[in-house]
C-alpha positions, 0 to 999 in steps of 0.5 A: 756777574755783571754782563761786559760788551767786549771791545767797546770803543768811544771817541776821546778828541775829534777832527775839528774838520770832519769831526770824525774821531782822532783818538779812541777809548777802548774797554774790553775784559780783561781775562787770567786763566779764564777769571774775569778780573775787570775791564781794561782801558787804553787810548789808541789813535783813529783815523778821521776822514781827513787823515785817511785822505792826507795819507792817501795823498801822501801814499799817492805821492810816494809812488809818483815820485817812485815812478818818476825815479824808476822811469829816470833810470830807465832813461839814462840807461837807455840814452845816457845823458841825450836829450832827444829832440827827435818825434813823431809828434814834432815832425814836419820835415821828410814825411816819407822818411819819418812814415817809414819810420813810424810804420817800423815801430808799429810791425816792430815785433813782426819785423824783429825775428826776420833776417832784415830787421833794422834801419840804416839812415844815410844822408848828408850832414843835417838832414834829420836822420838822427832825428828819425831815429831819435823818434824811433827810439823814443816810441819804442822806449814809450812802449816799455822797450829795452833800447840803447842808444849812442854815437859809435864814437860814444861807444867806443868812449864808454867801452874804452873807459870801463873795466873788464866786468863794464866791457861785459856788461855792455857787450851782454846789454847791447846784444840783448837789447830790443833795440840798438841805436848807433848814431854818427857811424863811421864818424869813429875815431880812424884807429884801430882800436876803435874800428875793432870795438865797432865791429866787436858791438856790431858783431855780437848785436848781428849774431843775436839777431838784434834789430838796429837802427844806424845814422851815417852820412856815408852812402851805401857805396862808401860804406863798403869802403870806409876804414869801418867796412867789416861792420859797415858789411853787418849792418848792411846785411841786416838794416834796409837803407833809407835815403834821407833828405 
């Protein structure tokens, strides 16, 4: 019987290109229980050099716009709609402050687990304190951080308006959270309802001992007074006050 090569390949059509072939003849021996009954051809696609770089570059494609997708999520669950302006990198303005700021986020870790682990950025209209703590939030976003941030009033907007299992979900996400950011506070609407849910988030970030970073244009003094008082107290006992401008 005549000896038989099994799986011999031959290319059929080669890329015009790399001349690499595209489809491919293959023979091998075609066997029924064990009785030779002659050689079985088909035709089966290749894959030339310039098809193995077209996919690879598809493939490469497909996981950028992945990524880009999966950072976009993660961004809006971090900061909704803002678009933060606030940088480490772009500042030019309250060194100081902006240095405090910066030396917060590289001992973050170390600072999270102690009793005074936030930030409370007070100051008066304008002067860069959302901005300190739109580059503080950014760095840590940076380095793969769970952070949530808004204005209270925001807050109270986004609670207001979710059902029950919503209400849950964000007490459960800003209580667990590596950092929580409160913009603007105490510029709330002055109604009951809406000072309860500020101390009701402020509380359960508090008791969790989450870091947390607060704007206000209120000083220490007036926040012992404010209509917020009860979570201006939580904030305090937890967040080191730095004047800004």
């Amino acid at each position: 019987m005549q000896r038989i090569t099994p799986f011999a390949a031959e290319a059929k059509e080669r890329c015009p290109k790399c001349g690499k072939a595209v489809t491919m003849t293959i023979e091998w021996p075609k066997v029924k229980r064990g009785v030779f009954l002659g050689i079985e051809s088909r035709e089966v696609p290749a894959m030339c050099d310039c098809q193995m770089r077209e996919h690879d570059a598809r493939e490469a494609e497909e996981q950028r716009r992945r990524s880009e997708q999966m950072e976009a999520m993660r961004y809006e669950r971090a900061f909704g709609d803002r678009a933060l302006t606030g940088s480490f990198a772009a500042s030019t303005a309250n060194q100081e402050v902006m240095s405090a700021c910066a030396s917060y986020t590289v001992d973050f870790e170390q600072r999270r687990s102690g009793r005074q682990n936030g930030l409370l950025l007070w100051g008066d209209l304008r002067s860069g304190k959302t901005f300190a703590a739109e580059a503080v939030a950014r760095e840590l976003h940076d380095q793969g951080m769970r952070v949530v941030m808004d204005t209270a009033a925001g807050f109270v907007s986004r609670y207001e308006s979710a059902d029950r299992m919503g209400r849950e979900a964000m007490r459960h996400r800003i209580a667990k959270c590596d950092l929580l950011v409160v913009d603007d506070f105490g510029a709330s609407r002055d109604t009951s309802y809406g000072r309860e849910v500020v101390f009701s988030l402020i509380d359960d970030r508090v008791s969790a001992n989450g870091p947390m970073v607060v704007t206000t244009n209120l000083t220490p003094e007036q926040m012992t007074t404010c209509p917020d008082s009860r979570a201006a107290m939580r904030i305090m006992e937890r967040c080191l006050p730095i004047r800004v401008g």
